[in-house]
C-alpha positions, 0 to 999 in steps of 0.5 A: 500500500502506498503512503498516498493509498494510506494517507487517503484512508487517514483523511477520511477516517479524519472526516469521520472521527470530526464528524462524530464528535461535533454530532455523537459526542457534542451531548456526551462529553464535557468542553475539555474533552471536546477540546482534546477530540478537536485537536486529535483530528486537527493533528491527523488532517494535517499530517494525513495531508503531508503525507499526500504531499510528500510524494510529490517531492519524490516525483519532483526529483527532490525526494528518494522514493524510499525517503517518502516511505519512510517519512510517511511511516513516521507520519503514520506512527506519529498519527496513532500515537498522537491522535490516537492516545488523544482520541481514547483520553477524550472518550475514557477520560484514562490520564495516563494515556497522556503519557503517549501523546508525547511519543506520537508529537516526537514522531511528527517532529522527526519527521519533519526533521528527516523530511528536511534533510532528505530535501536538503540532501538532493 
């Protein structure tokens, strides 16, 4: 499956999950966890999206192939680990889970930072 394939599927779940929680969960959970639920699907449209982009610089010749795989990986990871955790804290209200946030925030930040290098490589 391609990054583009993977990135798509991440929007729409993006869509989704933001619908769901300004209709299905607008009555159920409090303003702070609305807040949480909110930026949880901020995060994911916006590296979901860089993942869509990122190919581009590859057909570009800017890019290797395998560097767009690799970005999108940790893209990818950074979504489950940041959204995600944000996503089950919203619903369950379980604190701890906050303790993940932060790898999946570590996880967009590197792959900024690695995507930077690889453009500034070529």
């Amino acid at each position: 499956m391609t990054v583009s394939v993977i990135a798509s599927v991440l929007l729409a779940l993006a869509v989704g999950l933001g619908a769901f929680g300004a209709h299905g969960l607008k009555d159920r959970l409090d303003a702070y966890s609305l807040g949480i639920w909110e930026k949880a699907v901020f995060y994911q449209v916006v590296h979901a999206m860089a993942m869509l982009v990122v190919p581009l610089f590859a057909r570009a010749g800017a890019l290797p192939e395998a560097g767009v795989t690799r970005v999108g990986l940790v893209f990818c990871a950074g979504i489950f680990l940041f959204s995600g955790s944000l996503y089950v804290l919203a619903l369950s209200g379980i604190r701890a889970l906050g303790a993940v946030t932060p790898l999946g925030g570590l996880c967009f930040i590197g792959g900024w930072l690695y995507l930077a290098w690889l453009l500034a490589r070529r």
